[in-house]
N, CA, C and O atoms as a GROMACS GRO file, in nm:
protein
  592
    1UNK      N    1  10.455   8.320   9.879
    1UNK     CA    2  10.339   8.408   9.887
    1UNK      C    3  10.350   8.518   9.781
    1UNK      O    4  10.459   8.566   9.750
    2UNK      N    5  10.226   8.556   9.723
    2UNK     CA    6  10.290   8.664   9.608
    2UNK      C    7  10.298   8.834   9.692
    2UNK      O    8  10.279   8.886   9.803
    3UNK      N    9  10.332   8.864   9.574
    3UNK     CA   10  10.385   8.994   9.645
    3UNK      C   11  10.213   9.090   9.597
    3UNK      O   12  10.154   9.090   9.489
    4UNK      N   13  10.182   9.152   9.714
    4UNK     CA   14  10.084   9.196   9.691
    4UNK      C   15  10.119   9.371   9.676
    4UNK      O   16  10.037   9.459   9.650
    5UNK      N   17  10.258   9.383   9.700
    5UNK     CA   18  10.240   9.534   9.705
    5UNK      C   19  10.240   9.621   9.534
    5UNK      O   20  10.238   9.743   9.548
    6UNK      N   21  10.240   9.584   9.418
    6UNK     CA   22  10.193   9.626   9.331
    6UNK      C   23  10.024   9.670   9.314
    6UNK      O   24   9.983   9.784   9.289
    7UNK      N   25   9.968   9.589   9.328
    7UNK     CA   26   9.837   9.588   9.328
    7UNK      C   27   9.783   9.655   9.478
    7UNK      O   28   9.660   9.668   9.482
    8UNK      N   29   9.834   9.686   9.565
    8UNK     CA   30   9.766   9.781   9.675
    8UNK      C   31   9.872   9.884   9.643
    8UNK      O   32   9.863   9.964   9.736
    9UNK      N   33   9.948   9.916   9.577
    9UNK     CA   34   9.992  10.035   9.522
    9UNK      C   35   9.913  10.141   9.414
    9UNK      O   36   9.900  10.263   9.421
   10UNK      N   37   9.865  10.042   9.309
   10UNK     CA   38   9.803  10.077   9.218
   10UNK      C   39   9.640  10.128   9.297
   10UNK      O   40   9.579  10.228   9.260
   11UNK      N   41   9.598  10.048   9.394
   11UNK     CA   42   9.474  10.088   9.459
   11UNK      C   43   9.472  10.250   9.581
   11UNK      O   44   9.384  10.319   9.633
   12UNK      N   45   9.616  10.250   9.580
   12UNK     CA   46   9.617  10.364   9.650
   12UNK      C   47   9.646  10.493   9.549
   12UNK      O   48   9.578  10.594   9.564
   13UNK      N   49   9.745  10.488   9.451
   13UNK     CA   50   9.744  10.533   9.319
   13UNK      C   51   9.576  10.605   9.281
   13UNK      O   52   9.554  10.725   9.295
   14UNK      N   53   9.486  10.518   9.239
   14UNK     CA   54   9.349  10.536   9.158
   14UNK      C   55   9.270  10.529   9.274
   14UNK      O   56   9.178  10.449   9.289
   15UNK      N   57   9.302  10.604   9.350
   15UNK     CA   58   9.247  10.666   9.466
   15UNK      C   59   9.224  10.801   9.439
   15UNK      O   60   9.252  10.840   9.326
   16UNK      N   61   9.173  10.888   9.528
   16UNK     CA   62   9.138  11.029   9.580
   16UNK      C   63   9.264  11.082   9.653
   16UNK      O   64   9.336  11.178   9.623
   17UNK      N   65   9.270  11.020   9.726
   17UNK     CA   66   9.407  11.034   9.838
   17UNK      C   67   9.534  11.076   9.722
   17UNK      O   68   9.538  11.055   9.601
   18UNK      N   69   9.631  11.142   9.811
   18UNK     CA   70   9.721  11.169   9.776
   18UNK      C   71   9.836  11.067   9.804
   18UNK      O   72   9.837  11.057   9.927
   19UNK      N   73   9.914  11.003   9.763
   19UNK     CA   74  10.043  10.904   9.752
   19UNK      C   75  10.175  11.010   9.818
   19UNK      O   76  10.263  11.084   9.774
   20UNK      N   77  10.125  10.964   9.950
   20UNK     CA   78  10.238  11.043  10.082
   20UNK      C   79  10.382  10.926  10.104
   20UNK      O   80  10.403  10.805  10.113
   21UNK      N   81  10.439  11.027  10.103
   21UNK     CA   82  10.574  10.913  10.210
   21UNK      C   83  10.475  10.778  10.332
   21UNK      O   84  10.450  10.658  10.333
   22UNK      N   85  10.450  10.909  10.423
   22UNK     CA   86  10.342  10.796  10.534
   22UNK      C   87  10.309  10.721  10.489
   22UNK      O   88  10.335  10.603  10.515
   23UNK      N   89  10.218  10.775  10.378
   23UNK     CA   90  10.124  10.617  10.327
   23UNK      C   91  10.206  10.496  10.276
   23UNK      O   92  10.210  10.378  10.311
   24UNK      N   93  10.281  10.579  10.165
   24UNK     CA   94  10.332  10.472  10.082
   24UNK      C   95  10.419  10.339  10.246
   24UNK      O   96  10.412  10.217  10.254
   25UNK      N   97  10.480  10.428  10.334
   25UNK     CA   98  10.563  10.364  10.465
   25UNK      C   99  10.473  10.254  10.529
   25UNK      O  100  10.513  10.141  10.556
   26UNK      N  101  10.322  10.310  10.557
   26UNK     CA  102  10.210  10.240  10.592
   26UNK      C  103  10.223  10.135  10.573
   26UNK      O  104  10.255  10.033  10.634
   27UNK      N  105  10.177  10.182  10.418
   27UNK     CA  106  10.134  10.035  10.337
   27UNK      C  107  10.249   9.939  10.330
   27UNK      O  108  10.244   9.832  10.390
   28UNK      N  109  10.367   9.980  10.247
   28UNK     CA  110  10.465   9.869  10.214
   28UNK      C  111  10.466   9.832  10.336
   28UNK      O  112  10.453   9.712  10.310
   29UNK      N  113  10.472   9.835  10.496
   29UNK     CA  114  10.514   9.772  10.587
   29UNK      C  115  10.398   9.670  10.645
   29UNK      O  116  10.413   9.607  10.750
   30UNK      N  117  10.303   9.665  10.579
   30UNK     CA  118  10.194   9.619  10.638
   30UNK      C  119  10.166   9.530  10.547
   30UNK      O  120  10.096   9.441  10.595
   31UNK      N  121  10.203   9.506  10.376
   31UNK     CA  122  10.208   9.471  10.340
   31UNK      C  123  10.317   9.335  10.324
   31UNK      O  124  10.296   9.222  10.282
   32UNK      N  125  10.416   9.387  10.366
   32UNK     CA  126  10.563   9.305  10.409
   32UNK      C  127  10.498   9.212  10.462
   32UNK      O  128  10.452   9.109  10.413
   33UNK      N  129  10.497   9.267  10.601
   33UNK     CA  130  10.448   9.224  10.764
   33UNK      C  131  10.344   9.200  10.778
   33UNK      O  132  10.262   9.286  10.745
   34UNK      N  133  10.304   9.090  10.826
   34UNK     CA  134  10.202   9.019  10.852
   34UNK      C  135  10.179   9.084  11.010
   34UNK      O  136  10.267   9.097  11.095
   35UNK      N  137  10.032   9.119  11.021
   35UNK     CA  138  10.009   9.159  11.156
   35UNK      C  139   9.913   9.090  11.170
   35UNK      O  140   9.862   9.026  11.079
   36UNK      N  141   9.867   9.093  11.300
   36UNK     CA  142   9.793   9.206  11.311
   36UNK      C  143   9.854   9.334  11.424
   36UNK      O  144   9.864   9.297  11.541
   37UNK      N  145   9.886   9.456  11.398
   37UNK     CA  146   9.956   9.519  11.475
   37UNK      C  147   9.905   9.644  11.548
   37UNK      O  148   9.862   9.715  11.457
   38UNK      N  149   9.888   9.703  11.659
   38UNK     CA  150   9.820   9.812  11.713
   38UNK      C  151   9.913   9.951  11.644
   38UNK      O  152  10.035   9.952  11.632
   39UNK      N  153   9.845  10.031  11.617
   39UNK     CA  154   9.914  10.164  11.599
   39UNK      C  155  10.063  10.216  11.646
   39UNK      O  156  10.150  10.276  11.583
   40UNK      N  157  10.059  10.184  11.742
   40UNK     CA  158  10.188  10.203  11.814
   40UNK      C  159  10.325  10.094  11.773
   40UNK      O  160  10.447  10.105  11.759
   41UNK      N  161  10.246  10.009  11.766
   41UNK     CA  162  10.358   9.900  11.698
   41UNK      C  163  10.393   9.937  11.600
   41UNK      O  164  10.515   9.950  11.588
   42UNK      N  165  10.307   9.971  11.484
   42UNK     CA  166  10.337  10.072  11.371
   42UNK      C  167  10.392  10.163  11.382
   42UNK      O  168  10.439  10.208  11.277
   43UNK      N  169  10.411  10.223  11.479
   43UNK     CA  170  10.500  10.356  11.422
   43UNK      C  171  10.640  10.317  11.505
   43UNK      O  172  10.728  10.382  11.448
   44UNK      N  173  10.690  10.253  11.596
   44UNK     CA  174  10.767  10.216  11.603
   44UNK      C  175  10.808  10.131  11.497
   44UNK      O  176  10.881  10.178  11.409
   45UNK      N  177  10.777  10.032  11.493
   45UNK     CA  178  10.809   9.958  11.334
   45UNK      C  179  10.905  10.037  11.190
   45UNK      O  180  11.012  10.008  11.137
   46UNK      N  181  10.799  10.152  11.164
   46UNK     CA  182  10.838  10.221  11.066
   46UNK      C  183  10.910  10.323  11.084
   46UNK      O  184  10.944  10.384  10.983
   47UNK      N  185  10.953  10.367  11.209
   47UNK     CA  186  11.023  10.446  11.236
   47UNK      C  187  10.948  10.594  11.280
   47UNK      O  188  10.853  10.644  11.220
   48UNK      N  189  11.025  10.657  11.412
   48UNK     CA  190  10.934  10.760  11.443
   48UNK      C  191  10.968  10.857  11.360
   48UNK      O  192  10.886  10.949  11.359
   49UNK      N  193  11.090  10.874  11.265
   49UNK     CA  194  11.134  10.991  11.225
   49UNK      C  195  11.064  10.994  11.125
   49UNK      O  196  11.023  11.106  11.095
   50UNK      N  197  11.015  10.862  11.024
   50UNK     CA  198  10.875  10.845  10.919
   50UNK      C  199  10.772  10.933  10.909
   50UNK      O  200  10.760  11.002  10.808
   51UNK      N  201  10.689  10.940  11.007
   51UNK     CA  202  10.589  11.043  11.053
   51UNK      C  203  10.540  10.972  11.181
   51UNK      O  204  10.561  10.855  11.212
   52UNK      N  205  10.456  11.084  11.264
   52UNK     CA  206  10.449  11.095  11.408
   52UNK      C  207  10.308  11.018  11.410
   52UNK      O  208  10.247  10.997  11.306
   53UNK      N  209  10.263  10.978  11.534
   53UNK     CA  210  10.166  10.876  11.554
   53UNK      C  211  10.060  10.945  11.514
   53UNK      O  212  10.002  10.859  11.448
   54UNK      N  213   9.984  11.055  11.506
   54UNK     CA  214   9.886  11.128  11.465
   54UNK      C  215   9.885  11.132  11.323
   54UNK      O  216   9.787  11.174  11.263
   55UNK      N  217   9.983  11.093  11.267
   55UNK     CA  218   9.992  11.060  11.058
   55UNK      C  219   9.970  10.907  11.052
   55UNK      O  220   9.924  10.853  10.951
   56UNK      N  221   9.996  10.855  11.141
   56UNK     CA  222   9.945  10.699  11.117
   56UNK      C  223   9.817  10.692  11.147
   56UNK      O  224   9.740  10.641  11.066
   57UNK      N  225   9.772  10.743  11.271
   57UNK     CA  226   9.640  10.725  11.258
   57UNK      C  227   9.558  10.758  11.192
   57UNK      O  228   9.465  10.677  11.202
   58UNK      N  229   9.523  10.880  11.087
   58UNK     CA  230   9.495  10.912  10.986
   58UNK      C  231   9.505  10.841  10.877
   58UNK      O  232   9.406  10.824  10.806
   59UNK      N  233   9.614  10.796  10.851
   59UNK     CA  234   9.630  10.704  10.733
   59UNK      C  235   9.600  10.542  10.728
   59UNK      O  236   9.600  10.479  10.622
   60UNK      N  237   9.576  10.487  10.848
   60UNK     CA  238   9.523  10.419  10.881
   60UNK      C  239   9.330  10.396  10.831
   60UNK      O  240   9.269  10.297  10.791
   61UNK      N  241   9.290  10.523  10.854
   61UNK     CA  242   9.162  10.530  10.836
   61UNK      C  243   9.150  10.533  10.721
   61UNK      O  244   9.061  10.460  10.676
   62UNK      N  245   9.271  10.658  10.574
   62UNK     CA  246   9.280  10.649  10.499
   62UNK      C  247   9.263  10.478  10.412
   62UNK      O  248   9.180  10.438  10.331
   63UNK      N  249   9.391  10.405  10.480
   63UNK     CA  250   9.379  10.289  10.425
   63UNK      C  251   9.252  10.182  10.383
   63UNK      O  252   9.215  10.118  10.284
   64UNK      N  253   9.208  10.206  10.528
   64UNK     CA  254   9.061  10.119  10.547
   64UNK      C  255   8.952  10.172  10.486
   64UNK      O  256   8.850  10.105  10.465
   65UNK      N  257   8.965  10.292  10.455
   65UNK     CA  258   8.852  10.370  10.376
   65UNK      C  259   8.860  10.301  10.204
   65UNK      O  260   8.768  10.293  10.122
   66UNK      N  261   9.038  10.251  10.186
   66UNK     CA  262   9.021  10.189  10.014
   66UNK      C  263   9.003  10.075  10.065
   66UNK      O  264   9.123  10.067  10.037
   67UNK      N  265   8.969   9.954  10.123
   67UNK     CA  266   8.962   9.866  10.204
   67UNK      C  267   9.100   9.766  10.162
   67UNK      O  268   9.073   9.665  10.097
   68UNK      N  269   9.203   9.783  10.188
   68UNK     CA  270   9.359   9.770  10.250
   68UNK      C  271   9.389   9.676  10.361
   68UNK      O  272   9.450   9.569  10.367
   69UNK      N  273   9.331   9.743  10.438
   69UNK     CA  274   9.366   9.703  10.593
   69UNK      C  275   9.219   9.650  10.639
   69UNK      O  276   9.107   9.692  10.608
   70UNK      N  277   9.266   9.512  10.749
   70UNK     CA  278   9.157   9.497  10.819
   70UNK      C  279   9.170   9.538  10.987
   70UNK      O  280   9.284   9.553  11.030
   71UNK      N  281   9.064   9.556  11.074
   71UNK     CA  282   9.080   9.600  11.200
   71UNK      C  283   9.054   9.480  11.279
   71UNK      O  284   8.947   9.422  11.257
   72UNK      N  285   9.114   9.444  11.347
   72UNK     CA  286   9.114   9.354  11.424
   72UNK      C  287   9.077   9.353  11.615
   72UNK      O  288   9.165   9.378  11.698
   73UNK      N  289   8.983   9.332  11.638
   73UNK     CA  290   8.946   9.371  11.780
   73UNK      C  291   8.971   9.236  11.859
   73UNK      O  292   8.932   9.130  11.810
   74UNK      N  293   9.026   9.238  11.962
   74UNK     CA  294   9.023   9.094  12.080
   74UNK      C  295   9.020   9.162  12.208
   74UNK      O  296   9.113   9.151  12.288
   75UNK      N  297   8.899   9.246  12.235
   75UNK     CA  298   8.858   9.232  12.312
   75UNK      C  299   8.890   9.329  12.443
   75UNK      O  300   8.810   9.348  12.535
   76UNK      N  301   9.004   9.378  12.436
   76UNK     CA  302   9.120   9.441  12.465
   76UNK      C  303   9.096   9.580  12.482
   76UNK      O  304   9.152   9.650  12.566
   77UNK      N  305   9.006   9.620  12.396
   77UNK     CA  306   9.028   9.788  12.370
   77UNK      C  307   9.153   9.840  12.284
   77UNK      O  308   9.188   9.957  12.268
   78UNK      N  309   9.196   9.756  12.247
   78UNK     CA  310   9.306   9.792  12.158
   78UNK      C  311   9.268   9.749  12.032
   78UNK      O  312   9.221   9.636  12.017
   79UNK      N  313   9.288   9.855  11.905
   79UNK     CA  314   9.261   9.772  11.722
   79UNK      C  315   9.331   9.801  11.705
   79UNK      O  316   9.390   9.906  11.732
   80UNK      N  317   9.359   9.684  11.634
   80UNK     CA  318   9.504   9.615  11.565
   80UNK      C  319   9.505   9.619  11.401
   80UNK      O  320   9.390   9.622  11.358
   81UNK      N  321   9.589   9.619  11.315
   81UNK     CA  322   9.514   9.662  11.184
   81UNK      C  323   9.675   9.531  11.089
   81UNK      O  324   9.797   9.515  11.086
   82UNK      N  325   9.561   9.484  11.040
   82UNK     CA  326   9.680   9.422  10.922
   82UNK      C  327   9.605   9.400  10.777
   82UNK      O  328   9.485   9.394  10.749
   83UNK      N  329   9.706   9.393  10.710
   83UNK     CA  330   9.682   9.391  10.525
   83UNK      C  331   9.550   9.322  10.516
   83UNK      O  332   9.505   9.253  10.608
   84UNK      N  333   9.476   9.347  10.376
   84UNK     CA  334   9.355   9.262  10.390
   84UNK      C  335   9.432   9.160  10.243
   84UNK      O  336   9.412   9.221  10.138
   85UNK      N  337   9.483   9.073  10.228
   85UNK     CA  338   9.538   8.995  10.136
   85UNK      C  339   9.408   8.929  10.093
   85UNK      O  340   9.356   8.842  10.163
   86UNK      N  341   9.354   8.972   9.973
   86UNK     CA  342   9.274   8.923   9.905
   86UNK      C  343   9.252   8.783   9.897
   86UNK      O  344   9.133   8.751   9.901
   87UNK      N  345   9.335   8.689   9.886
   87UNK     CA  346   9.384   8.513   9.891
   87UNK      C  347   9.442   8.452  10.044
   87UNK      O  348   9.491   8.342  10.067
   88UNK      N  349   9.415   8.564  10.133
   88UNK     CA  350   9.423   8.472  10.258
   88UNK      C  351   9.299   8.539  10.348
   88UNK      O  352   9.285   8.646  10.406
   89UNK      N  353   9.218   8.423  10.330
   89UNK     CA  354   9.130   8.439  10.497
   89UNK      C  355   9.176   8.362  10.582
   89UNK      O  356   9.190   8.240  10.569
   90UNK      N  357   9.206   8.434  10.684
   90UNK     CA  358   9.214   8.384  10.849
   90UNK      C  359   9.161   8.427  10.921
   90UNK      O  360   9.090   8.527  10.908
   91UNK      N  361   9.191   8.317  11.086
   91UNK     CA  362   9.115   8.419  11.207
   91UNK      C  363   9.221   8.433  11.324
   91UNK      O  364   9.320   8.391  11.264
   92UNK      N  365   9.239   8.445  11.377
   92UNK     CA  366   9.346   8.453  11.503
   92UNK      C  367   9.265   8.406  11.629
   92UNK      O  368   9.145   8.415  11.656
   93UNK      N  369   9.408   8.332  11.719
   93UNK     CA  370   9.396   8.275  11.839
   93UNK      C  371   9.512   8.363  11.942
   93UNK      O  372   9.631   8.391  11.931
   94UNK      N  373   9.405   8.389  12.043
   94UNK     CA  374   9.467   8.480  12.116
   94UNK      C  375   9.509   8.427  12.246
   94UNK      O  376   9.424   8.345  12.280
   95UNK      N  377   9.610   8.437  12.342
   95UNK     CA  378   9.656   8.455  12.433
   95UNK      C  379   9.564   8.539  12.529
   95UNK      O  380   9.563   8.662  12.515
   96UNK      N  381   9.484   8.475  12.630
   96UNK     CA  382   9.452   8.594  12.734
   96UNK      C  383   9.536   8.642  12.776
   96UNK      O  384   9.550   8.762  12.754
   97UNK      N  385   9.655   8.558  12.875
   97UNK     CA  386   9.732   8.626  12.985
   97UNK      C  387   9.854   8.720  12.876
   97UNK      O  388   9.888   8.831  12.917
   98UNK      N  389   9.914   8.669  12.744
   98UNK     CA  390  10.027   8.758  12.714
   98UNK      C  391  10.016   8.803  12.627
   98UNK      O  392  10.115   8.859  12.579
   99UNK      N  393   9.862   8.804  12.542
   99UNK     CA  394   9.831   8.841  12.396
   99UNK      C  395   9.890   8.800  12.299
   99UNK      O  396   9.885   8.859  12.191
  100UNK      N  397   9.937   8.723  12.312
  100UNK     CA  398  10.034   8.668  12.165
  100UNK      C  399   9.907   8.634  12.098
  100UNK      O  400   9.804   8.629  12.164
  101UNK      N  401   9.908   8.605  11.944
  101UNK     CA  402   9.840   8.591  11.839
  101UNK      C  403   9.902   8.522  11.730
  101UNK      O  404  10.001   8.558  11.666
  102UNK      N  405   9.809   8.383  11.708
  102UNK     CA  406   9.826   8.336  11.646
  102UNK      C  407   9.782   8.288  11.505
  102UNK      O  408   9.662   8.273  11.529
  103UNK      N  409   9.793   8.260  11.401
  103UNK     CA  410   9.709   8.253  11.278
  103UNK      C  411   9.602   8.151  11.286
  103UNK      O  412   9.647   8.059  11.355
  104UNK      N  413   9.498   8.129  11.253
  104UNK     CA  414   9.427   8.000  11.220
  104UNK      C  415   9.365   8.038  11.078
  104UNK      O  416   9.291   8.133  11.051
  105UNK      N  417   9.427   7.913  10.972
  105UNK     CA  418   9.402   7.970  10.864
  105UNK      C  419   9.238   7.866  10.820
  105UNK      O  420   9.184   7.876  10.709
  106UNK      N  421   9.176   7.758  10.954
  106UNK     CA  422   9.035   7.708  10.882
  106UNK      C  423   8.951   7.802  10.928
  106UNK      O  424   8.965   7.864  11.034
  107UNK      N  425   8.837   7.817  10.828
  107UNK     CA  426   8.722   7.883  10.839
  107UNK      C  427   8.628   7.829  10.774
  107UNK      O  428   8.629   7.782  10.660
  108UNK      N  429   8.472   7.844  10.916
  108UNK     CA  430   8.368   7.737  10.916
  108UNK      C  431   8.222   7.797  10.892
  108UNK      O  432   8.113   7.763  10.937
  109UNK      N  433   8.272   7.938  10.774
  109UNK     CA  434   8.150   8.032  10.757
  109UNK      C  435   8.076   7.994  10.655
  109UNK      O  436   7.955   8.018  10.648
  110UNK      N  437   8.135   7.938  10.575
  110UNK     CA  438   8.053   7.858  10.468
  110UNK      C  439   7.975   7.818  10.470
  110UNK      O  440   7.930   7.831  10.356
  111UNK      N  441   7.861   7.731  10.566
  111UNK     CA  442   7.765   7.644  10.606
  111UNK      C  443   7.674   7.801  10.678
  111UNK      O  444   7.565   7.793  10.621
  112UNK      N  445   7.671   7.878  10.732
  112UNK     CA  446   7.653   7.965  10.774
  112UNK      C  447   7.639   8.087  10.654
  112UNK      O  448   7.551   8.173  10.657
  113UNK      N  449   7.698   8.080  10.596
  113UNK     CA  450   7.685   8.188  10.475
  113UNK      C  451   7.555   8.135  10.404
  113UNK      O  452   7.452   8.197  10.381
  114UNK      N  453   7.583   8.022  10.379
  114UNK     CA  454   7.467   7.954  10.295
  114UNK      C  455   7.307   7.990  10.350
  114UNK      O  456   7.217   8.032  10.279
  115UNK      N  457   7.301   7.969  10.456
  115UNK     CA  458   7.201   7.955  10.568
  115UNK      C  459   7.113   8.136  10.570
  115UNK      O  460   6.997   8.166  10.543
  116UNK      N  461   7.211   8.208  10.606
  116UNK     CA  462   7.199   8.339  10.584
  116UNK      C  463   7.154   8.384  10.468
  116UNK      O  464   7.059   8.462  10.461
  117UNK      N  465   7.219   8.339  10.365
  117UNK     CA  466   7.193   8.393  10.206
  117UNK      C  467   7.066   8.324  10.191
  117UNK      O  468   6.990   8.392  10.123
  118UNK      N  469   7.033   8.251  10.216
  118UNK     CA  470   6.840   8.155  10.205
  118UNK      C  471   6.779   8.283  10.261
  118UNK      O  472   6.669   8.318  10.217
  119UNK      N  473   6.831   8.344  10.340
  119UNK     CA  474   6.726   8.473  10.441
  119UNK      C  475   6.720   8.575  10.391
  119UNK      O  476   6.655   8.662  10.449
  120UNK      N  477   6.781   8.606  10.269
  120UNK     CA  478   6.839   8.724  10.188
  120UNK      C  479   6.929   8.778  10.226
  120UNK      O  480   6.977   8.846  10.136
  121UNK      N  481   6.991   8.787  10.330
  121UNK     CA  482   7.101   8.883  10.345
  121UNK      C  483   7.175   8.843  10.222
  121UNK      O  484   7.148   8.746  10.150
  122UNK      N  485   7.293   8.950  10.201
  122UNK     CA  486   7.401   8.972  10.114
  122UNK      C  487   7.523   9.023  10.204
  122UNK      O  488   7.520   9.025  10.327
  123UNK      N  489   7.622   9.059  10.133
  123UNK     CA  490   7.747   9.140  10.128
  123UNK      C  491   7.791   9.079  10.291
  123UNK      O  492   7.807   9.164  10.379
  124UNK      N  493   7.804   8.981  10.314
  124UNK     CA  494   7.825   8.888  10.470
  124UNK      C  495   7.949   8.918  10.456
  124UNK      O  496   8.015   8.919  10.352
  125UNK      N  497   7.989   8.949  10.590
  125UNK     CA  498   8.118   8.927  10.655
  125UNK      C  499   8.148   8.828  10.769
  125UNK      O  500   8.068   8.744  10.812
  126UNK      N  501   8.247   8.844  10.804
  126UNK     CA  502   8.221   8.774  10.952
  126UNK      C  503   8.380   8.803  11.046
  126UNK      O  504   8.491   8.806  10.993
  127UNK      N  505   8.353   8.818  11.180
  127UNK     CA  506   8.487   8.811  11.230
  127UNK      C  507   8.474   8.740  11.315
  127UNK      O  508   8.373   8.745  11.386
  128UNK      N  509   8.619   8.614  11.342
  128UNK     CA  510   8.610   8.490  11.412
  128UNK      C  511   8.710   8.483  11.503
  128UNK      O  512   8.815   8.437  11.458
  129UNK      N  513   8.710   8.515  11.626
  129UNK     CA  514   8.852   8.534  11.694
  129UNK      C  515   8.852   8.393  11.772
  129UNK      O  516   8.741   8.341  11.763
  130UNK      N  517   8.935   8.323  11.840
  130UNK     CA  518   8.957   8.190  11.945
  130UNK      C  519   9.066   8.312  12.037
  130UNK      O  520   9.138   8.403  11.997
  131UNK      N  521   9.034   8.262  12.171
  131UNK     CA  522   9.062   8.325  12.288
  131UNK      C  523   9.128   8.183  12.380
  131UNK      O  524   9.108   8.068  12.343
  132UNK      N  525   9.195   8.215  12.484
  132UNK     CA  526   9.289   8.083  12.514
  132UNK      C  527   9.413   8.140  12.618
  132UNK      O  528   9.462   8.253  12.627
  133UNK      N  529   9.446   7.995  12.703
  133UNK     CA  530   9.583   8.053  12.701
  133UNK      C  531   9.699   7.951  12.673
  133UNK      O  532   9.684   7.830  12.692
  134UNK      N  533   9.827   8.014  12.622
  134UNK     CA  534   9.920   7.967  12.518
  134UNK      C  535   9.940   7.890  12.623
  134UNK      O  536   9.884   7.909  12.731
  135UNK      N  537  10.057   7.756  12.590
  135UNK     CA  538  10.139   7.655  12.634
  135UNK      C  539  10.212   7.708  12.755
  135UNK      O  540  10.196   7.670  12.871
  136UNK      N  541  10.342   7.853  12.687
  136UNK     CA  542  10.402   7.902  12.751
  136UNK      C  543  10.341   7.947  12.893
  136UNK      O  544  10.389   7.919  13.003
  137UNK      N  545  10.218   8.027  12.863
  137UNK     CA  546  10.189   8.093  12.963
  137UNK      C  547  10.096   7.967  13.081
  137UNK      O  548  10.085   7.969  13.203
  138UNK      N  549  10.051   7.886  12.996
  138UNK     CA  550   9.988   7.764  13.112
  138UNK      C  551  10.103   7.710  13.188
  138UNK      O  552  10.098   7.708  13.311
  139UNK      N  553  10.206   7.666  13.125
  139UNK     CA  554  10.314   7.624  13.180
  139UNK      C  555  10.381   7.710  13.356
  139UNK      O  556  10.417   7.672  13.467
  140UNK      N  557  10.363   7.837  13.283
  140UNK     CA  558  10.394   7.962  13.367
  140UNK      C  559  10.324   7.928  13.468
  140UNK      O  560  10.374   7.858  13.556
  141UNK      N  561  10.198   7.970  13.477
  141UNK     CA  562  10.099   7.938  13.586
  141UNK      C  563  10.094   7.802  13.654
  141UNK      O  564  10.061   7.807  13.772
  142UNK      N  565  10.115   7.703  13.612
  142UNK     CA  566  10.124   7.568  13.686
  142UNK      C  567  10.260   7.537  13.786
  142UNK      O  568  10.268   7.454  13.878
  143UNK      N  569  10.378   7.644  13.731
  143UNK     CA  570  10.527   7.634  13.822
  143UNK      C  571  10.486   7.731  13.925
  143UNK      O  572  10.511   7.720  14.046
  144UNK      N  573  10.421   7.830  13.869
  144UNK     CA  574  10.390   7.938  14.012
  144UNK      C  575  10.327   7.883  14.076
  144UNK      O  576  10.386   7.884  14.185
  145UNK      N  577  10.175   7.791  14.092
  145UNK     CA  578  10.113   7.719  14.200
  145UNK      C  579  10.136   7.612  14.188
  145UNK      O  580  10.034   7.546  14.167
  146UNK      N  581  10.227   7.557  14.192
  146UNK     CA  582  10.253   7.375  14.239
  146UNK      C  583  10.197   7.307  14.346
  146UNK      O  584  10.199   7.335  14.466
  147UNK      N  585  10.132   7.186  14.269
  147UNK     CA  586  10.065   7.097  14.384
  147UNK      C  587  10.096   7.068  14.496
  147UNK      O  588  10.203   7.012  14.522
  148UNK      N  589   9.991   7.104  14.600
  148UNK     CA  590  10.082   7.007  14.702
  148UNK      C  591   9.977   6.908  14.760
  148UNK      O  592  10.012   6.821  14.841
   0.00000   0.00000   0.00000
């Protein structure tokens, strides 16, 4: 995979923003690390002595404001935020019962983009989540109520 943290360096660089410890901690770790990760996971991650959860969340917004980071919602009430890697679109498959998250790297917006763009819209996005429950956790539930 290439290394993307030059080029979201340079985008935080030729920014407005100022090039903080936090940020720079932010970014390289999010960049590393593949998330998608809630705030809190982040600052544990990076360490609390890094800066305190009220500098991540800020910089967080910072990030998404150079568009960096994407936000990730399942549903939860919880946003989750990971790198926006220019050369990977995905969507994630979620775990109801234990939230685990998984990658799904096909996407079926294409036929749909097309369709849309005939209508004029422009500048399309889209967010595609799959909801489910994992192996592990079906497994789980079928030993707790066994047939009788």
């Amino acid at each position: 995979m290439k290394n993307h943290w030059p080029t979201a360096l340079d985008r935080l660089k030729k920014s407005s923003y100022k090039v903080t410890q936090a940020r720079l901690a932010l970014l390289k770790y999010l960049v590393k690390n593949h998330g998608p990760y809630t705030i809190e996971d982040i600052h544990v991650k990076i360490g609390c002595d890094t800066c305190d959860l009220a500098t991540i969340y800020r910089n967080v917004e910072v990030l998404m404001n150079l568009n960096l980071l994407n936000r990730c919602e399942f549903g939860d009430g919880v946003s989750r935020y990971e790198f926006k890697n220019p050369n990977d679109h995905h969507h994630h498959l979620v775990c109801r019962t234990c939230r685990r998250i998984e990658t799904i790297d096909a996407c079926f917006f294409d036929s749909i983009k097309k369709h849309v763009s005939k209508l004029g819209y422009s500048d399309l996005t889209h967010q595609f989540e799959v909801f489910g429950i994992c192996p592990k956790c079906r497994k789980k539930a079928q030993n707790s109520h066994p047939k009788t």
